[in-house]
Structure formats: structure tokens, C-alpha cells
C-alpha positions in Angstrom: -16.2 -29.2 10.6 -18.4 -27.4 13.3 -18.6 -28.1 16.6 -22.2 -27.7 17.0 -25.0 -30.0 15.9 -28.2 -29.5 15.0 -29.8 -28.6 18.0 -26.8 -25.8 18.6 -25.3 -27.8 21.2 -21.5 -28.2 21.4 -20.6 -31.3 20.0 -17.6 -32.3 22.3 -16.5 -35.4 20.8 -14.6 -33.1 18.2 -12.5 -31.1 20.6 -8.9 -31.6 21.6 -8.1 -32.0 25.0 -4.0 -31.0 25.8 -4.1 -33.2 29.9 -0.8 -32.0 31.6 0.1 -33.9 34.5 3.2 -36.0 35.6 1.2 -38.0 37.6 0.0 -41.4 35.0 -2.8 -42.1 37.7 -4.4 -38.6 37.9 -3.9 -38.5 33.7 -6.1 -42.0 33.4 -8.6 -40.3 35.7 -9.2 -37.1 33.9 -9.3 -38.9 30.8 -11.8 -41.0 32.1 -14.4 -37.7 33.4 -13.7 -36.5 29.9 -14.5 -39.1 27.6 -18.0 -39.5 30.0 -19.1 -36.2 28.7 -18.0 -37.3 25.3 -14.6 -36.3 24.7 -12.4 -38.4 22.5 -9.6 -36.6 21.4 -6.7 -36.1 23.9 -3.0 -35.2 23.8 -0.9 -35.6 26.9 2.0 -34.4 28.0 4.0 -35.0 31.9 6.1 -31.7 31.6 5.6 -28.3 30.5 8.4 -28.5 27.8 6.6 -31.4 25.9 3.2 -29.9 26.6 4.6 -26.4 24.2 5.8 -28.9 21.8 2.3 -30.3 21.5 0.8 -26.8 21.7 3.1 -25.6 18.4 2.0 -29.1 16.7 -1.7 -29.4 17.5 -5.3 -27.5 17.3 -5.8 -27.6 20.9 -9.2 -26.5 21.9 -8.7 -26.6 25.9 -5.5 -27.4 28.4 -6.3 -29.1 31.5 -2.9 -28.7 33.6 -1.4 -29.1 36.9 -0.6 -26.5 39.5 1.5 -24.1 37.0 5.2 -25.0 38.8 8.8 -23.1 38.2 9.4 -25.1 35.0 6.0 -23.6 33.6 7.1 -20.1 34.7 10.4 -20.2 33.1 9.2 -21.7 29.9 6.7 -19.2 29.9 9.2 -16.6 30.1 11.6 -17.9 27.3 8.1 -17.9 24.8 7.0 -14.5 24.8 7.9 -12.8 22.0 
């Protein structure tokens, strides 16, 4: 399905948004700017281990994350090929 409509604008409403953030509060808050500009579809993780788990699962179009912290880096790390 494409993500434009007619008028060639980007139809957001049928991208994938990965939130990671361990704060609940600050997860509610970006969910709420996001579905104002018409995004429905989220995914959302509180740690960087869950958040690859969801990236190996799902078509995610864009991540919105937290200050990358020593738990991203050595994830990041053990993933390269």
C-alpha cells in the first residue's frame, strides 16, 4: 500500500513509529504529538534490548529514542555483523 495519496503527500497514518524511552510519561507525550499529525501505528519499547527485538519483528518506518546510553552502545556492538 503506498504511503502517498493523491495529492503526493505522505500519508502518515500508515507509518510505524518504534518510541524508545523508559520513562511511561515522556512515552504517552510523544505518542500524543504523533498521533496529532496523524500517526497511528506505534511500537514501544523501555530498553534497547526489547527495542532490537521489535526492530527484527516489525516494518519500522522511523525510531524515536532516548539519549543512545551504554546499554545501546553495547548492544550495538554485539549486532554488527
Amino acid at each position: 500500500m503506498p504511503l502517498t495519496t493523491n495529492e503526493d503527500k505522505l500519508d502518515y497514518s500508515k507509518l510505524t513509529i518504534l518510541l524508545i524511552e523508559s520513562d511511561p510519561h515522556y512515552r504517552k507525550i510523544l505518542r500524543t504529538i504523533l498521533y496529532d499529525i496523524e500517526i497511528r501505528e506505534f511500537l514501544e519499547s523501555n530498553n534497547a534490548s526489547s527495542a532490537l527485538n521489535l526492530i527484527a519483528r516489525f516494518k519500522v518506518a522511523a525510531i524515536i529514542a532516548e539519549l543512545i546510553s551504554a546499554e545501546w552502545l553495547s548492544l550495538i556492538h554485539i549486532s554488527e555483523p
